[in-house]
C-alpha positions in Angstrom: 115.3 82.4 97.3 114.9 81.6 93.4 117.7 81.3 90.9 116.8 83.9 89.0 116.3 86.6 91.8 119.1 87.1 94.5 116.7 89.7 96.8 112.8 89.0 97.2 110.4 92.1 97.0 110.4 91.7 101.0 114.3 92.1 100.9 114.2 95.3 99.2 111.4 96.4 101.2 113.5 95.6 104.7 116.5 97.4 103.1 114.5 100.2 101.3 112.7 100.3 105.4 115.9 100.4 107.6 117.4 103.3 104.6 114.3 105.3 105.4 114.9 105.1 109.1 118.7 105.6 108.7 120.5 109.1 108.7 122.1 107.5 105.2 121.2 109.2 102.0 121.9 106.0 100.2 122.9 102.4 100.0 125.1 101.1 97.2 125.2 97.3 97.2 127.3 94.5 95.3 128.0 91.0 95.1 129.1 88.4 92.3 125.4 87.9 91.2 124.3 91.8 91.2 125.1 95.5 92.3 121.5 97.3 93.9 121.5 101.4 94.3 118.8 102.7 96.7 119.1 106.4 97.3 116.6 108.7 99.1 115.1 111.7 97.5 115.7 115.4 98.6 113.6 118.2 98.3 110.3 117.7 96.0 111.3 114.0 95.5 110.2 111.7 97.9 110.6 108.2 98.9 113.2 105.8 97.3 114.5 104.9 94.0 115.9 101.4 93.0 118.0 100.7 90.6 119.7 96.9 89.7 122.7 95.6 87.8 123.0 92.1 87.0 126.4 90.9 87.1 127.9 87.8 85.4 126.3 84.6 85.0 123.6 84.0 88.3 124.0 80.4 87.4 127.5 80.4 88.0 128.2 82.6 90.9 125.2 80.3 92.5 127.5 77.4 92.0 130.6 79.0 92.9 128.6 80.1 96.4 127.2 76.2 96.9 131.0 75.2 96.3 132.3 77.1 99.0 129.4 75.8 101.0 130.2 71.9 99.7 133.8 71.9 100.9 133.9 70.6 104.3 130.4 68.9 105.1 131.1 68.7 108.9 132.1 72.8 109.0 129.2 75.6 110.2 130.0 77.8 107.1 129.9 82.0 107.3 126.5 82.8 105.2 127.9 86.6 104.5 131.3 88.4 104.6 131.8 90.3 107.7 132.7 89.8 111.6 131.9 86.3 113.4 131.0 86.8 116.9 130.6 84.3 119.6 128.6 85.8 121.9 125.5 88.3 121.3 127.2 91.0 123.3 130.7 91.7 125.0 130.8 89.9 128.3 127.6 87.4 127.6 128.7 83.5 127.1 129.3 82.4 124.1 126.0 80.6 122.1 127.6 77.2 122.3 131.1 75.7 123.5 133.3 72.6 122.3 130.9 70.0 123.2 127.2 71.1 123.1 125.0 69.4 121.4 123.3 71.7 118.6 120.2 71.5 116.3 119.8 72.4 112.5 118.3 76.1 114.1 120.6 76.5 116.8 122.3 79.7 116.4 126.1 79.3 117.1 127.3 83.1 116.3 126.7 86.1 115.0 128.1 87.8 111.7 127.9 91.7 111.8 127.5 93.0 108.4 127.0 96.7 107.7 126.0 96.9 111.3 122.9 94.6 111.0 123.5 91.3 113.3 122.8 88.0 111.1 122.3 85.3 113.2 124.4 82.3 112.0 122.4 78.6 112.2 124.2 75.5 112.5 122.3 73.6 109.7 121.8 70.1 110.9 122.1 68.2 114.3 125.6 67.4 115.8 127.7 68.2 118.9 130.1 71.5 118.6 133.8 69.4 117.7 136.1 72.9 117.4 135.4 76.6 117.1 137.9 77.6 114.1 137.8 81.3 114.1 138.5 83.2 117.1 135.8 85.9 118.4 135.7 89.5 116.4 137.3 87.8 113.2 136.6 89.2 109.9 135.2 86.1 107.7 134.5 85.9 104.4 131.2 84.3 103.1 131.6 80.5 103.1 134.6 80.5 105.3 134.1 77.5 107.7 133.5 79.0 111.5 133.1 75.7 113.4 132.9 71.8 112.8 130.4 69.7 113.8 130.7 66.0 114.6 
């Protein structure tokens, strides 16, 4: 992602996609770095309009983000607010356990965000030390999940 843009023209186009799909009328959407407003047209309009706010200083809220990141190098850090989950569905193990040994693209959890399922990456090689947040936790981005030794 570049500094200067927090959503590529293929990000908008997913969200603009799954609006489209949706029963919603519109999406309203902010963090530090920006606010976006899609909203579906009604009668003679058609399709969706865009509109973008640019909040703050990108620079800084970038930093403050890698910051939160930074803190504890051996943690498996949330990459979004919303609900961690172990497991993909109710009942299923969990993707990994105290003990198995993980690589940078082994997905250790889930974190449910406006319903869509983000799959949660441990980032580099290690073996699972302790899971810190219990199953169906609210998290908040950058809020260390597990630790990796």
């Amino acid at each position: 992602m570049s500094d200067d843009l927090p959503l590529t023209a293929e990000d908008i186009a997913e969200i603009a996609a799954i609006i489209e799909a949706s029963p919603y009328r519109e999406l309203d959407l902010s963090t530090r770095r920006f606010r976006l407003r899609l909203a579906r047209g009604d009668g003679a309009e058609t399709g969706l309009t865009q509109e973008w706010q640019w909040a703050g200083s990108a620079p800084e809220a970038a930093a403050a983000a890698d910051d939160e990141h930074s803190a504890d190098p051996d943690a498996v850090a949330a990459p979004l607010p919303g609900t961690f989950y172990h497991a993909p569905q109710p009942g299923a193990p969990p993707f990994v356990a105290v003990g198995d040994d993980v690589g940078p693209e082994t997905v250790v959890g889930i974190v449910e965000t406006m319903k869509l399922m983000n799959p949660v990456h441990a980032g580099r090689s290690g073996k699972v030390a302790e899971v810190l947040v219990p199953n169906a936790t609210m998290v908040a981005k950058g809020q260390p999940l597990l630790k990796l030794a």
